[in-house]
C-alpha positions in Angstrom: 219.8 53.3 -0.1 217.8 55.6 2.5 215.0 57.4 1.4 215.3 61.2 1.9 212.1 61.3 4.7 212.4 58.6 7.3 208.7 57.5 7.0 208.5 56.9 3.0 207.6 53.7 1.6 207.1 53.2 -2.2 203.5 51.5 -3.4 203.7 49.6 -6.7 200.0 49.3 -7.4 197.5 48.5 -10.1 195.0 46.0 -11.7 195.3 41.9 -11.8 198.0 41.1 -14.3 199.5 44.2 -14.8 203.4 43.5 -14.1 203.0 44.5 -10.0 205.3 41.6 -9.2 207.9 42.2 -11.6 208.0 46.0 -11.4 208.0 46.0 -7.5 211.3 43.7 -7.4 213.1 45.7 -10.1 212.7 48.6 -8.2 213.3 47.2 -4.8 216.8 46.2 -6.2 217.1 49.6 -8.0 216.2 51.3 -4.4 217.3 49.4 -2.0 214.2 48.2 -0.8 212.4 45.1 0.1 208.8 44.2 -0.9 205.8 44.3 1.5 203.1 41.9 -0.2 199.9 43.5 0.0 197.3 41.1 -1.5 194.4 39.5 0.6 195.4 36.0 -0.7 198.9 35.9 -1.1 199.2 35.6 2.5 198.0 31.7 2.3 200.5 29.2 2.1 199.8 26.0 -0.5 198.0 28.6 -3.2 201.0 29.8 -5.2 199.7 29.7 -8.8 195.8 31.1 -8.0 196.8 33.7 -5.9 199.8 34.7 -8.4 202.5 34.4 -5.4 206.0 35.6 -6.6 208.3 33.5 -7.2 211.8 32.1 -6.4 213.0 33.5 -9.6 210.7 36.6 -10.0 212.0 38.4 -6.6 215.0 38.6 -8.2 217.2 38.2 -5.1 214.8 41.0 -3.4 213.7 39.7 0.1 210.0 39.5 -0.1 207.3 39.6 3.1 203.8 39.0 4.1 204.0 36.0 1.0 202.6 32.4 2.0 202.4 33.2 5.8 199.1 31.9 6.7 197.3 28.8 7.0 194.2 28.5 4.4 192.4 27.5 7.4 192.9 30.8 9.0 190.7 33.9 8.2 192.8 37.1 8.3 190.7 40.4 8.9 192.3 43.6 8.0 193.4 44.7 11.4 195.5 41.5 11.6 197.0 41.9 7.9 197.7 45.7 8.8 199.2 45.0 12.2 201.5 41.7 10.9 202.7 44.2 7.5 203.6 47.2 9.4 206.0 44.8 11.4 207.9 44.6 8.4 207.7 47.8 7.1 208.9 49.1 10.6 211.8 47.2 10.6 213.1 47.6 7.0 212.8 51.4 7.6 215.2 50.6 10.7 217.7 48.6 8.8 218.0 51.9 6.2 215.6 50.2 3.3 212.7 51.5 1.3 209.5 49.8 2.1 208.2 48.6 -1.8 204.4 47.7 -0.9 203.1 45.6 -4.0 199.5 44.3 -4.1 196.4 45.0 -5.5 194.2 44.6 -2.1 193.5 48.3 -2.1 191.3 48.4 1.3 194.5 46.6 2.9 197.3 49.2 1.3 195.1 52.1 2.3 194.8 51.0 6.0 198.3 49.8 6.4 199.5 53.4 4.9 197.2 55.0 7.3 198.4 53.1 10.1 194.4 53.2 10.4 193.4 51.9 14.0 190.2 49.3 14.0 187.0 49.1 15.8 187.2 46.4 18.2 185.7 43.2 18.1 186.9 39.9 17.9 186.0 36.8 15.5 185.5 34.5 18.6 184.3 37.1 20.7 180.7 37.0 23.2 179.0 39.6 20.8 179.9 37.9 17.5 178.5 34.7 18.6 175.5 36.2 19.9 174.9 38.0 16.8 175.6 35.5 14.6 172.6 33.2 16.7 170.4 35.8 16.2 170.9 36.0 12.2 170.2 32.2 12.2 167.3 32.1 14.4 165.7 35.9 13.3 166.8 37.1 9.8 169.0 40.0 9.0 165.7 42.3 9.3 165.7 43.2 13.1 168.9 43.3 13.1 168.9 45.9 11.0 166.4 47.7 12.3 168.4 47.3 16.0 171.4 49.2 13.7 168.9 51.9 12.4 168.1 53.0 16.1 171.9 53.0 17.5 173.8 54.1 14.2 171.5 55.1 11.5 174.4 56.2 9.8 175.9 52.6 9.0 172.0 51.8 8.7 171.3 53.9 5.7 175.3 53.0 3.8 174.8 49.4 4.4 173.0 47.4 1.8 170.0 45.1 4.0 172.0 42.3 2.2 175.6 43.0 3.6 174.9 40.9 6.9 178.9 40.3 7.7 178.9 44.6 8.0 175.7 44.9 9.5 176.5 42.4 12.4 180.0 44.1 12.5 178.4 47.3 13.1 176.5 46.4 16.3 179.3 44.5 17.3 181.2 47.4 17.8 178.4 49.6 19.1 177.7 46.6 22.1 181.6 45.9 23.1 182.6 49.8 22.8 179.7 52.0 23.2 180.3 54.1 20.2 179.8 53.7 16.7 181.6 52.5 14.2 180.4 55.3 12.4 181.9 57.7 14.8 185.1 55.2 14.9 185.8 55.5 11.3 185.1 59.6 11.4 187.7 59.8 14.0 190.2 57.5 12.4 189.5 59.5 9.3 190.8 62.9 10.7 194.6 61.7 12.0 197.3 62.3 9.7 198.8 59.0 7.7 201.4 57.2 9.3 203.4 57.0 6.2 204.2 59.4 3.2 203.8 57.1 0.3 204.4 58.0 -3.1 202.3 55.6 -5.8 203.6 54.1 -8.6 200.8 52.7 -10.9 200.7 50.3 -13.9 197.5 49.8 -16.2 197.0 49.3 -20.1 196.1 52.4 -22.1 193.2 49.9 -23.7 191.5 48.0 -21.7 190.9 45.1 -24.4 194.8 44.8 -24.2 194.1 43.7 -20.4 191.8 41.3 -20.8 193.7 39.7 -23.6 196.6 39.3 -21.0 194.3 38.2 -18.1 192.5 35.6 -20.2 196.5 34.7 -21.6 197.3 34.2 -18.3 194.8 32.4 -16.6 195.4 29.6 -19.4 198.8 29.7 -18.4 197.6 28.8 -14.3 195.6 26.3 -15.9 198.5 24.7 -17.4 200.9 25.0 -14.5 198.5 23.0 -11.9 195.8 25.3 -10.7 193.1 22.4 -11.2 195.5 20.4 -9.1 195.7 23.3 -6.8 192.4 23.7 -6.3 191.4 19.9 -5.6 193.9 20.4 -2.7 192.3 23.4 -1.4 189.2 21.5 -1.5 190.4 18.8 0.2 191.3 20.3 3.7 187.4 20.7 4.7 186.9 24.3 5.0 183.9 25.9 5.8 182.5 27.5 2.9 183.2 31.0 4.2 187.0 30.4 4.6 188.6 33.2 3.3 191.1 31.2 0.7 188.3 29.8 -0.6 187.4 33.5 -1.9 190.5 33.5 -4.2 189.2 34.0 -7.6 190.1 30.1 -9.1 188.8 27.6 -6.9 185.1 28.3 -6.5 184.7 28.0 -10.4 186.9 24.8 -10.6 184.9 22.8 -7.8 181.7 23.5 -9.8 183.9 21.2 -12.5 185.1 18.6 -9.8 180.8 18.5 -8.7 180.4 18.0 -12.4 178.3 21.5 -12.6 180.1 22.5 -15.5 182.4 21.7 -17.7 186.7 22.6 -17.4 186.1 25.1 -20.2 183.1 26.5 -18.7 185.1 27.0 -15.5 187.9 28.3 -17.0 185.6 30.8 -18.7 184.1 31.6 -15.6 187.8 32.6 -13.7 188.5 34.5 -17.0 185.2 36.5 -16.3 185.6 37.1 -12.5 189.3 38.0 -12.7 188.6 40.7 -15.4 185.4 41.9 -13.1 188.2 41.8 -10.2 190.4 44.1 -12.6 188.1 46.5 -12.9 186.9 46.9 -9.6 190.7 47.6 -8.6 190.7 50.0 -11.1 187.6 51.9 -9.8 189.1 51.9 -6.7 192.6 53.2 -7.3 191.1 56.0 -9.5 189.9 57.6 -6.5 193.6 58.4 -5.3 194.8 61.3 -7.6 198.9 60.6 -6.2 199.0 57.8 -8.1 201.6 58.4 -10.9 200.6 56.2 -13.7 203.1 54.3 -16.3 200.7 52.9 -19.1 201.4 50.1 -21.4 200.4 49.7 -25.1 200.0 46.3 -26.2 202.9 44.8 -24.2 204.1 45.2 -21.3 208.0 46.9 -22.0 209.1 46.8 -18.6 212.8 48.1 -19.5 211.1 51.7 -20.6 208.7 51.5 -17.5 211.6 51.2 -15.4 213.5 54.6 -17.0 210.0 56.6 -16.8 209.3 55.3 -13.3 213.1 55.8 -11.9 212.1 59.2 -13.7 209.0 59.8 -11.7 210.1 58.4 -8.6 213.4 60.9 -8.7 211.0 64.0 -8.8 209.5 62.6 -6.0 212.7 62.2 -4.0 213.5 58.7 -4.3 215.8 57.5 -6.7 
């Protein structure tokens, strides 16, 4: 079915764990809509059980984008996630369909619904490389201090630690002239590309979430994610490679170096992925459109569907 306003898409959003996957396809067959991934991780292909991809069976016929389209080898800033997605939300809003954007990569969704432009600066570019000599060879310190005299702006929000935002920052000051301060200001001020209307899921107790998180990293253990991760390992990536930031795979290669022991790893993703939760919680509280369905101590997914068909009828879709 068309939505009502041309430009609509439908964001299916929430904390790790929380029934994204599942909700997004029921209501992309409901709507007659397709699903727009929007997860930093799902994008890498080999990495199905840590990064959660969805499956064969849980699409449920519903065609499914921007899932295992990368190479781990390949580091994927947000520009390039934003300018790849809103391909496909472009052209299922010109075949008729309602663009379902599922993920819990909350700087990614924003920007993409934003249609937000980036800075420039490339990863291979003169500037990055020059930069990047001068952190090796001088410290982060004058390098901050260069930022303090030509954006004090970034200079005071950036922690003296951050040094990937700190060289990004002069980065864009030497290719462009302005700063990314006054980039982001700007970008700030134009109207969103899209009108989206947010559908979130969460637990009314947050002990109830980190029962299911713990459940269900157990159950990644069990399907292969040791195995997974030995194969991640094994292609020789630097150790900045962005699939190697996937919550999972750090903790298990502290096993394989015999730092620790399975269980101790497996504690360790249990810990980080409910630390991830709550971070994407923190950050999705700040958007007061979201329309939340809670769950009590499972996740009932028939009645979510009625009250979300429901909410997403007052909102015109449906």
């Amino acid at each position: 079915m068309e939505p009502q306003q041309p430009n609509t898409v439908l964001c299916v959003v929430g904390p790790t764990a929380c029934g994204k996957t599942r909700m997004g396809a029921l209501l992309a067959r409901q709507l007659g809509g397709e699903v727009v991934s929007v997860d930093s991780m799902q994008i890498y292909r080999g990495l199905p059980i840590g990064t959660a991809a969805p499956r064969p069976e849980e699409m449920l016929g519903v065609p499914h984008h921007m899932v295992a389209v990368a190479d781990v080898r390949e580091s994927w800033s947000v520009a390039r996630f934003v300018r790849e997605a809103d391909r496909w939300v472009q052209d299922i809003l010109r075949r008729g369909k309602l663009p379902v954007l599922v993920g819990g990569t909350g700087l990614y969704l924003d920007a993409l619904v934003a249609g937000r432009d980036f800075a420039a600066g490339q990863a291979e570019g003169p500037w990055r490389a020059r930069l990047q000599e001068r952190l090796r060879s001088e410290g982060i310190g004058p390098l901050l201090e260069e930022l303090r005299q030509v954006d004090p702006e970034s200079a005071a929000r950036l922690h003296p630690a951050d040094e990937k935002r700190i060289l990004r920052a002069l980065e864009v000051y030497r290719e462009t002239g302005r700063t990314i301060s006054q980039h982001n200001a700007e970008t700030r001020s134009l109207p969103l590309k899209y009108r989206a209307v947010y559908l979130g899921l969460c637990f009314r107790d947050r002990e109830d979430m980190k029962a299911l998180i713990d459940r269900r990293v157990d159950a990644m253990v069990a399907e292969g994610l040791l195995q997974e991760a030995d194969w991640l390992l094994g292609q020789d990536l630097p150790p900045t490679a962005t699939a190697l930031q996937a919550i999972g795979y750090k903790e298990l290669a502290a096993y394989r170096r015999g730092e620790a022991t399975l269980e101790e790893a497996v504690d360790q993703v249990k810990l980080r992925s409910r630390q991830y939760a709550k971070r994407q919680l923190t950050w999705l509280r700040r958007n007061r459109e979201i329309r939340w369905i809670c769950w009590d101590k499972d996740r009932d997914f028939d009645k979510a569907l009625q009250e979300a068909t429901e909410i997403l009828s007052a909102q015109g879709l449906g």
